[in-house]
VEXPANU-298426 format. One record per residue (C-alpha): x, y, z; residue in one letter. Coordinates in steps of 0.25 Angstrom, whole numbers, plus 5000, padded with zeros to 4 digits. Each point is the difference from the previous one (the first is absolute). Layout:
<pts>
XYZA;...
</pts>
This chain:
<pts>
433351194722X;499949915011X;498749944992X;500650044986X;501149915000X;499749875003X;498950014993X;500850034988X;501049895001X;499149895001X;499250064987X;501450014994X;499750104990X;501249954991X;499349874998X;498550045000X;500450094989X;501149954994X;500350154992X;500450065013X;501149905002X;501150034993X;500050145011X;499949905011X;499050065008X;500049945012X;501450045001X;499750144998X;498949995011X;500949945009X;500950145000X;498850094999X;499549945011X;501450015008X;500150154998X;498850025003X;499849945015X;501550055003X;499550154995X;498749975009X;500749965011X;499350035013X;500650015015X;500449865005X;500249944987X;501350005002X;500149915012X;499049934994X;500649944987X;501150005007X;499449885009X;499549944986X;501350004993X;500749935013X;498949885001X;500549884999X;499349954987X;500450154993X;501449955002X;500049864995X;499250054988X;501250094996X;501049885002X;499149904992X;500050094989X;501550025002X;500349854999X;499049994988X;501250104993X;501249945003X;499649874999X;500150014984X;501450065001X;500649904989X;498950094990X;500850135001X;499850125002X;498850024992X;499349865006X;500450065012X;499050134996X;499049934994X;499849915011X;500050145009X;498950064990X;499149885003X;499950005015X;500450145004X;498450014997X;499549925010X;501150095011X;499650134994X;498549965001X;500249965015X;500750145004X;499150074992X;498749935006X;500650035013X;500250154999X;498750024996X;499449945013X;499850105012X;499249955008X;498849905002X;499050084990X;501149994989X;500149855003X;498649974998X;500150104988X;501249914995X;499249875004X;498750044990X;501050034989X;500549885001X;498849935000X;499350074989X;501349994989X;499849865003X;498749984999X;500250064986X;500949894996X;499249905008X;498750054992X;500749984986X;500449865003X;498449975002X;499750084986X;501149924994X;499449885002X;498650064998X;500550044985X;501049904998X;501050064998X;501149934990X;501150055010X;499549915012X;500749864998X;498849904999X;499150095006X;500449995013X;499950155008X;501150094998X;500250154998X;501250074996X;501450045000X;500649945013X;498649925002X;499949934987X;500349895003X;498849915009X;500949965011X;500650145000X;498550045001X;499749955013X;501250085007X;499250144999X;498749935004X;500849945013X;500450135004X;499150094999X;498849905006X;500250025013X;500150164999X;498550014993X;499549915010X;500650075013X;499750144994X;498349964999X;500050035015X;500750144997X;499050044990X;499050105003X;499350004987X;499149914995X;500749994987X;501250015004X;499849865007X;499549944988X;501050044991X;500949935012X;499049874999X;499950004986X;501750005000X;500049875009X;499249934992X;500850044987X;501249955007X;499349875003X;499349984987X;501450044993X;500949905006X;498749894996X;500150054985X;501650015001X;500049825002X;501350045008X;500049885009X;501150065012X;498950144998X;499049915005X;500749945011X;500650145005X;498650064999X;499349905009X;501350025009X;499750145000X;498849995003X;500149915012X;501050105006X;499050134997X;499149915009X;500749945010X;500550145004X;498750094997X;499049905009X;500249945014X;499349895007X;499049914996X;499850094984X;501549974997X;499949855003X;498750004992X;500350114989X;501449904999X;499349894998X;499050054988X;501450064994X;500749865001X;498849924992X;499850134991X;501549994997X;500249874997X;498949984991X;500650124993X;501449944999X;499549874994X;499150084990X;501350104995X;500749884998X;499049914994X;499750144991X;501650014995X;500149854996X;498850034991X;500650134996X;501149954995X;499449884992X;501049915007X;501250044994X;500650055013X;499549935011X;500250035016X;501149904999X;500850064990X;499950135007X;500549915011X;501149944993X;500450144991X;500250065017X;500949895004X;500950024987X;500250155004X;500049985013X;501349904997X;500650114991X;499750115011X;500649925012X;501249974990X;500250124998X;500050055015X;501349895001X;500650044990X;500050175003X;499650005013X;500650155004X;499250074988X;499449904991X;499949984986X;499650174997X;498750075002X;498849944991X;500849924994X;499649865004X;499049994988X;501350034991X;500949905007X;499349895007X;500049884989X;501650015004X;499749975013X;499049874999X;499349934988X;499050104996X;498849944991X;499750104987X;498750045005X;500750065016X;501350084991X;499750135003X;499149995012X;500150055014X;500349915011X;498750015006X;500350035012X;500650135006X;500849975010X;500949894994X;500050094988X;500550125007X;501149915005X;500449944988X;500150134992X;500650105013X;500549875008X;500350035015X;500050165000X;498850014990X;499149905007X;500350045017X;499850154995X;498649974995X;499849925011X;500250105010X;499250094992X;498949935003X;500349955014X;500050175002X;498750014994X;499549885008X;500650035014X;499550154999X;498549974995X;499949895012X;500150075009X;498950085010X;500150135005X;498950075009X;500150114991X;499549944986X;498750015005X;500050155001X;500150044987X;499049954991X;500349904988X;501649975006X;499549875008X;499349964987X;501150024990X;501049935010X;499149895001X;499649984986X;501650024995X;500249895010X;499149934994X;500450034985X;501649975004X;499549865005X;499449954987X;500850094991X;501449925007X;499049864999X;499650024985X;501550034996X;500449865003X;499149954988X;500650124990X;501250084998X;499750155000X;501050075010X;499850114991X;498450025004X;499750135003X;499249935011X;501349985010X;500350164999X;498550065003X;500149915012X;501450035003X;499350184998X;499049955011X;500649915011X;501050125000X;499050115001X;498949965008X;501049925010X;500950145002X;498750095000X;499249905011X;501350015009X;499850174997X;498450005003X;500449915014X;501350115005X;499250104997X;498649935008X;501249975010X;500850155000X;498550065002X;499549915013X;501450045007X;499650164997X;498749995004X;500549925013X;501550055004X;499949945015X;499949854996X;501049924998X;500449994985X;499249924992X;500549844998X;500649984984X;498649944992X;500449865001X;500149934984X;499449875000X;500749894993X;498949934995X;499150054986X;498950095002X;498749984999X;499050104997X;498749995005X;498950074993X;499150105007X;
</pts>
C-alpha cells in the first residue's frame, strides 16, 4: 500500500477517467488503505504513528485545515461542509500516507510511488504538446486535472526533481537508473514546453541547491558556475519564447501590472479581515471589491500564495500554514548521525529539503496552497525525520549493550546548519 497510494493519488483515477468520478475513487482508496495498514498493524507501530501524529507539522496541518472551515462561517452550515469536503482530502491523505509507512523500506517504497504517478502526469503533458492537444491553452505544456494549467504544471515537476535525481544513486538496475534519468529530463523538458516563466526561475534554483549540496570543493564552485550561465541563457529564452507565444497580447509587463492589482486587493483584504480573511478560495470571488480589478484579472488568483492565504484565512489561516512549513523545514535541516545507516533516508531528507526550498520559492509567483505538493513533503519530513531519529536510538541503544562499563554514550549532536550530502 505504501507504493499503491501515492501512486494512485497523483494519477488521480477520477480525472484520468472521468467515468470513475462520480465514486470518487481516491476517496474510496483513502479508507481502503486506512483499514488496511491499521488491520496489518505490526509491533511498534503504535509508538510509532504515535510520534507521526505528534510532529509538529502534523499538528499545524490539522489546524490550517481547521481555520480554512470556520473561516466561511457567514456561508452556513452547508458552506461550512462544503468547505470541509474540499480540504479534509489533503488531511485524510496525510494520515493515510503516514500509516502505511513503517519503516525506511516502506519510505523508499512510498518515494517510487510517488515518483512514478508523477512521471504519468509529467509524461502526458510532453504528449500534449506533442499532439496538440485542444485543451492546452496556446500550446504551452500542461496535463490534467489539478495540472492543467501551464504554471500549475511546474509544481508536480519541482517536486519530484529532486527525488529522481537523488534516487539514481539508489538504483541497482540499469533500467531502473534510466527510467530515473529519463524522468529528470522530462521534468526539465516539461517546465521548457510549459513557457511558465516563475517554472524556470524555480528550476534553475533548484538546480543550484541539488548541486551546491551533492558536490564539495572546487566541482561545486565549477559545476555552479556552468549552472549559472546554463540558467540564465535559459531564463532569457523562456521569456523571449512566451512573448512570442502569446503574439503580444500579453506581454511581461502586463503580467507585471495584472500582479500589482491583485496583490493591492490581496493586501486590502488582509486590513480589512485581518483575524480570518475574506473565506477560504474566495478571493477570485471577492477581490474586484477590494481594488480596481481590470476585466482580464476578475476571476484570477492572487498569484502569490502567501499573501493569498492571508487574504482569504487572514491571521489564523496564514501563521497555520506557515508553521506548517516552518515544521517541515526545521525537521528535514536537521543532521543526524543515524540518516546514514539506513539506506535511502539521507537522500529523501536531502532531496525534500531541497523540494520544500523551491516549492516555498515557486509559490511567491502562484497561488496554489492547495498543491498537493505541500502535503507529500509534509508525509516525508514527518517520516524520514521520526524514523532517522529511530535508526540513531536504536544504533545508540545497541553500542550501550554491547559495552555496558562505558560511560553512557553523549546525545548525537543536531547541527543547525543544512545538510550536505556527499556522494560516494
Amino acid at each position: 500500500m505504501s507504493f499503491l497510494y501515492p501512486f494512485l493519488n497523483f494519477l488521480q483515477p477520477g480525472v484520468f477517467w472521468p467515468a470513475l468520478a462520480p465514486y470518487r475513487p481516491m476517496l474510496v482508496a483513502t479508507l481502503i488503505a486506512v483499514l488496511y495498514e491499521l488491520l496489518r498493524s505490526r509491533p511498534g507501530d503504535a509508538e510509532l504513528r504515535r510520534r507521526f501524529f505528534l510532529h509538529p507539522a502534523f499538528l499545524w496541518l490539522c489546524a490550517f485545515v481547521l481555520v480554512q472551515v470556520i473561516s466561511v462561517y457567514y456561508s452556513g452550515v452547508r458552506g461550512l461542509l462544503e468547505e470541509l469536503d474540499f480540504w479534509d482530502v489533503y488531511l485524510l491523505f496525510v494520515a493515510a500516507s503516514l500509516l502505511s509507512i513503517h519503516d525506511a523500506r516502506s519510505l523508499r517504497r512510498y518515494v517510487w510511488g510517488m515518483m512514478l504517478g508523477s512521471a504519468v502526469v509529467i509524461a502526458y503533458g510532453l504528449y500534449a504538446v506533442a499532439v496538440n492537444l485542444p485543451t492546452l491553452a496556446d500550446g504551452r505544456a500542461g496535463a490534467y486535472g489539478m495540472y492543467e494549467n501551464h504554471n500549475d504544471y511546474t509544481f508536480i515537476i519541482i517536486m519530484v526533481l529532486p527525488f529522481a535525481y537523488l534516487f539514481v544513486r539508489l538504483a541497482r538496475a540499469w533500467l531502473t537508473k534510466l527510467l530515473l534519468l529519463a524522468l529528470v529530463g522530462a521534468c526539465m523538458v516539461g517546465v521548457a514546453l510549459s513557457l511558465s516563466r516563475g517554472g524556470i526561475v524555480a528550476l534553475v534554483l533548484e538546480g543550484a541547491l541539488i548541486l551546491g549540496l551533492t558536490m564539495t570543493g572546487k566541482r561545486r564552485v565549477l559545476a555552479i558556475a556552468v549552472l549559472g550561465m546554463i540558467g540564465s541563457v535559459a531564463i532569457v529564452h523562456q521569456f523571449t519564447a512566451r512573448e512570442e507565444n502569446q503574439r503580444g497580447l500579453y506581454t511581461q509587463a502586463d503580467a507585471e501590472n495584472s500582479r500589482y492589482e491583485l496583490w493591492r486587493a490581496a493586501r486590502n483584504m488582509i486590513v480589512a479581515h485581518p483575524v480570518l480573511g475574506i473565506g477560504s478560495r474566495r478571493f477570485k470571488e471577492f477581490s474586484q471589491d477590494y481594488g480596481e480589478i481590470s476585466h482580464d484579472n476578475r476571476g484570477k488568483v492572487a498569484h502569490n500564495t502567501y499573501m493569498e492565504v492571508a487574504a482569504d484565512t487572514g491571521i489564523l489561516g496564514f501563521g497555520s500554514f506557515m508553521l506548517m512549513l516552518h515544521g517541515m523545514f526545521r525537521t528535514v535541516r536537521e543532521v543526524r548521525p543515524g540518516d546514514a545507516r539506513a539506506e535511502g533516508l539521507i537522500e529523501i531528507r536531502l532531496a525534500t529539503f531541497i523540494s520544500l526550498c523551491a516549492i516555498m520559492f515557486r509559490s511567491l509567483l502562484d497561488a496554489k496552497a492547495y498543491d498537493w505538493s505541500y502535503y507529500v513533503l509534509a508525509v516525508l519530513a514527518i517520516a524520514s525525520s521520526i524514523l532517522a531519529s529511530r535508526c540513531a536510538h536504536g544504533e545508540a541503544t545497541a553500542q550501550q549493550a554491547a559495552a555496558p562499563s562505558e560511560a553512557p554514550p553523549r546525545r548525537p549532536a543536531v547541527s543547525a546548519r543544512p545538510m550536505v550530502y556527499r556522494q560516494r
